[in-house]
Structures are given as structure tokens and as C-alpha cells.
C-alpha positions in Angstrom: 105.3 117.2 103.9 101.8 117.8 102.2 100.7 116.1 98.8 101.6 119.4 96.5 103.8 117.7 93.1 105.5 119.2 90.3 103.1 120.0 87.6 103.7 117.8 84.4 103.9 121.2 82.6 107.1 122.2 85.1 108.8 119.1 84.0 108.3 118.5 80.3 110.8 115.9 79.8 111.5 113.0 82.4 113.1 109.7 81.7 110.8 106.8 82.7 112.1 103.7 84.7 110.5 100.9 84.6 109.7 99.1 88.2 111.6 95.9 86.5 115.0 98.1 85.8 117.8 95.9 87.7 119.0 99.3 88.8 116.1 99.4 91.3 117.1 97.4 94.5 114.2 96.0 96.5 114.7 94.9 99.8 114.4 92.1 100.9 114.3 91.0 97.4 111.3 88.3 98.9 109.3 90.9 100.2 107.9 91.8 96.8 106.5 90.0 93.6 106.2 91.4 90.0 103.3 91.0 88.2 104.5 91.5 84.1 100.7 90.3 82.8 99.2 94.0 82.9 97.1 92.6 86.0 95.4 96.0 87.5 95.5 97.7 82.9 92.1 98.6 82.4 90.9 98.7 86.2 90.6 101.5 88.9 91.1 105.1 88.4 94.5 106.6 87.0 94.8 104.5 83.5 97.2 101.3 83.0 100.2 101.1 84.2 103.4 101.8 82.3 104.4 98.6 80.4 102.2 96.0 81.2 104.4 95.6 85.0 104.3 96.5 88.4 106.1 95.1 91.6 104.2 94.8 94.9 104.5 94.1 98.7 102.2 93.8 101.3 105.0 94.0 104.4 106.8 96.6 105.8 110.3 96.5 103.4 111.9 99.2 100.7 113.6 100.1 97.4 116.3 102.5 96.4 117.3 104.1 92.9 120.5 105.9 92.1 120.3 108.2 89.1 121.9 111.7 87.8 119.1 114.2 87.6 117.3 117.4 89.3 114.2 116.0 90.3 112.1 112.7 90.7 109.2 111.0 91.5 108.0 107.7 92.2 104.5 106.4 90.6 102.7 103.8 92.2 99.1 101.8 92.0 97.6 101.0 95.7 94.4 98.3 95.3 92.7 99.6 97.7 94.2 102.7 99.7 92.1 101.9 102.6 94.1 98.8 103.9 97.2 100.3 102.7 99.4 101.8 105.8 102.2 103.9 103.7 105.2 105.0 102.7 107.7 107.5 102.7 110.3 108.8 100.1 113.7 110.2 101.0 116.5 111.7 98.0 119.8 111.4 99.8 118.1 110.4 103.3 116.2 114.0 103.1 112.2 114.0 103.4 110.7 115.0 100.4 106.9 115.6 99.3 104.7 112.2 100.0 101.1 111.7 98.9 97.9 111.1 100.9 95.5 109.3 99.2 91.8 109.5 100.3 90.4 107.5 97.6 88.5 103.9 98.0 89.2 101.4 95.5 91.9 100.5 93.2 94.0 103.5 92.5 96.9 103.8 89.7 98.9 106.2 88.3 99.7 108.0 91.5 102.7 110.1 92.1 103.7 108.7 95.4 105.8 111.3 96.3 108.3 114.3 93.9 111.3 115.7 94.9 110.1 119.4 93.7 112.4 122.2 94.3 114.7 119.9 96.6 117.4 118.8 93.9 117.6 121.8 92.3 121.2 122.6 90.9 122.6 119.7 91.9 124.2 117.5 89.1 125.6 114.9 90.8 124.3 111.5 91.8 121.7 111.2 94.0 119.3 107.9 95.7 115.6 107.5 95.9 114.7 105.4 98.8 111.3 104.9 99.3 110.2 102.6 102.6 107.2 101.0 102.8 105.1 100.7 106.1 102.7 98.1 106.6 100.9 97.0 110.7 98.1 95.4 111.9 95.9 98.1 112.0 96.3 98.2 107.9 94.5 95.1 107.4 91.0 95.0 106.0 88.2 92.8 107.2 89.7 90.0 106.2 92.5 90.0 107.8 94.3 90.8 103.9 96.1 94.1 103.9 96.4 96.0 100.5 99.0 95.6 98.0 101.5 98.7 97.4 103.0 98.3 93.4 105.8 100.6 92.1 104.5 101.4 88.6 107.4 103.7 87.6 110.2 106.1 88.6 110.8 109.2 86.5 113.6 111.2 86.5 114.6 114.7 85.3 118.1 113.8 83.0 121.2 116.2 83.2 121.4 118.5 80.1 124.3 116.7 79.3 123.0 113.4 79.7 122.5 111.3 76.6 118.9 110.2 75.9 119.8 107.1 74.0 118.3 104.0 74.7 116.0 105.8 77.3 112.1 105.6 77.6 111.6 109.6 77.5 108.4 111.0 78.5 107.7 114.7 76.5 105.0 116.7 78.1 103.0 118.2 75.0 104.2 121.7 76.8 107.8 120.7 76.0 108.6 124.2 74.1 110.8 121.6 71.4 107.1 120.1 70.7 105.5 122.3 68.0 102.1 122.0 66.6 101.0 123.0 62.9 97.3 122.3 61.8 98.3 123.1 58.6 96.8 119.2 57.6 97.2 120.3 53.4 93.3 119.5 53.1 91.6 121.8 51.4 
């Protein structure tokens, strides 16, 4: 599907799920392990990760998401991309845009894959499935193969969805964001 996402500028206002939401269903439920002490803030390329948390797995399993919106994405950290094999993301079993990521090293803050224009008009409930992939071949030179973490999943709400009780994230080219530098300092 290529690697080209939804500019942040498109999408001014998403609601941010944490990867420890209950609504998120990982399976199997052993396959991954959450890490809540801010393990990989401060390291690799792409910033911390939202709140402190992030839930791994190193073997072939997935994770699925229901929410009401018209666009999403899933954000993920990969320790070293190299040894990772993949994944996929599907919205209502359809394909949509996945990443490629060429970098070496620890790697965070990376849109694993966006919906785009593929939920478009449609206000009714849809599922995020995202299957991980790992073989053989994905192993590094010692035999470990990479860690894939779900960071965050960010949805675009309904207009008539309430906002309450929601972590919101507001692009600063949100047109309800206005700046003065009128400061009062003379």
C-alpha cells in the first residue's frame, strides 16, 4: 500500500488511546507484555512515548480496536527495525496504508499505518486490526528478534461525539487554536 500518511495538519484533532485502554484486545493476551516504566523515553529517534507505556511482542500474534470515527492510525516504537519482520493494518478487514521503515536502531513515534481517505463519510463503527508477523529470518545475530510496541492509537471522533474524559490531541493548525502575541509588555 506505500508509506504515504495523513499529514498532522489534515487531522487537527484526534483522540489518543493509550496501548493499556482495556478496549484494545490483544491476542493471545500472552503473546505480549507491557512495559508502564517509560523503558525506551528518552532513547532512539521519534521522542517518548505517550504516557510513560507501551505493549510489545516478539511472535507472530495481533490486536483489534473498535471505535466511531473517520480515520485512524496506529503509532508504534520498533527497537531495532532490522530484526523486526512486520505488520499489517486492516479497518473493517480492508488493507489500508502500512509503513516501511528503513531506519537502524531504536525507532519511536512511528505511524505504523493511517486509514487516509478510506473511512471517509462513514459514521458508524468500525475495527482496527493490526497483525503482527514475526519468522525466522527476522532474528538478529543472536538468535533475539526485535520487539514490535504499540505506543498509541489515534482516532478522528464523530462531530457529534463528546470529548469528555478523552485524551485529545489539537494540532496547532486546528483553525479553533488562535494565537495573539499581544504579551502586554511594553
Amino acid at each position: 500500500m506505500g508509506d504515504f500518511f495523513t499529514p498532522d495538519t489534515a487531522l487537527p484533532r484526534l483522540i489518543i488511546v493509550d496501548d493499556t485502554d482495556p478496549l484494545i484486545h490483544y491476542s493471545p493476551s500472552e503473546a505480549f507484555t507491557t512495559d508502564l516504566t517509560g523503558k525506551l523515553d528518552g532513547q532512539g529517534v521519534g521522542g517518548p512515548v505517550y504516557n510513560h507505556s507501551i505493549t510489545g511482542t516478539t511472535t507472530s500474534s495481533s490486536l483489534s480496536y473498535k471505535f466511531n470515527g473517520t480515520f485512524v492510525r496506529a503509532v508504534i516504537a520498533v527497537e531495532d527495525p532490522s530484526n523486526a519482520a512486520g505488520w499489517n493494518c486492516t479497518v473493517d478487514s480492508h488493507l489500508i496504508n502500512n509503513a516501511l521503515i528503513t531506519f537502524n536502531g531504536l525507532v519511536t513515534g512511528i505511524v505504523a499505518c493511517d486509514s487516509g481517505l478510506t473511512l471517509a463519510g462513514m459514521f458508524d463503527e468500525h475495527t482496527l486490526e493490526m497483525n503482527f508477523e514475526f519468522s525466522e529470518s527476522a532474528e538478529g545475530a543472536n538468535g533475539a528478534t526485535s520487539t514490535i510496541w504499540l505506543d498509541s492509537i489515534q482516532y478522528q471522533p464523530l462531530p457529534s461525539d463528546p470529548l469528555d474524559g478523552v485524551m485529545l490531541r489539537v494540532h496547532n493548525s486546528d483553525p479553533f487554536v488562535t494565537y495573539d502575541n499581544n504579551t502586554g509588555h511594553g
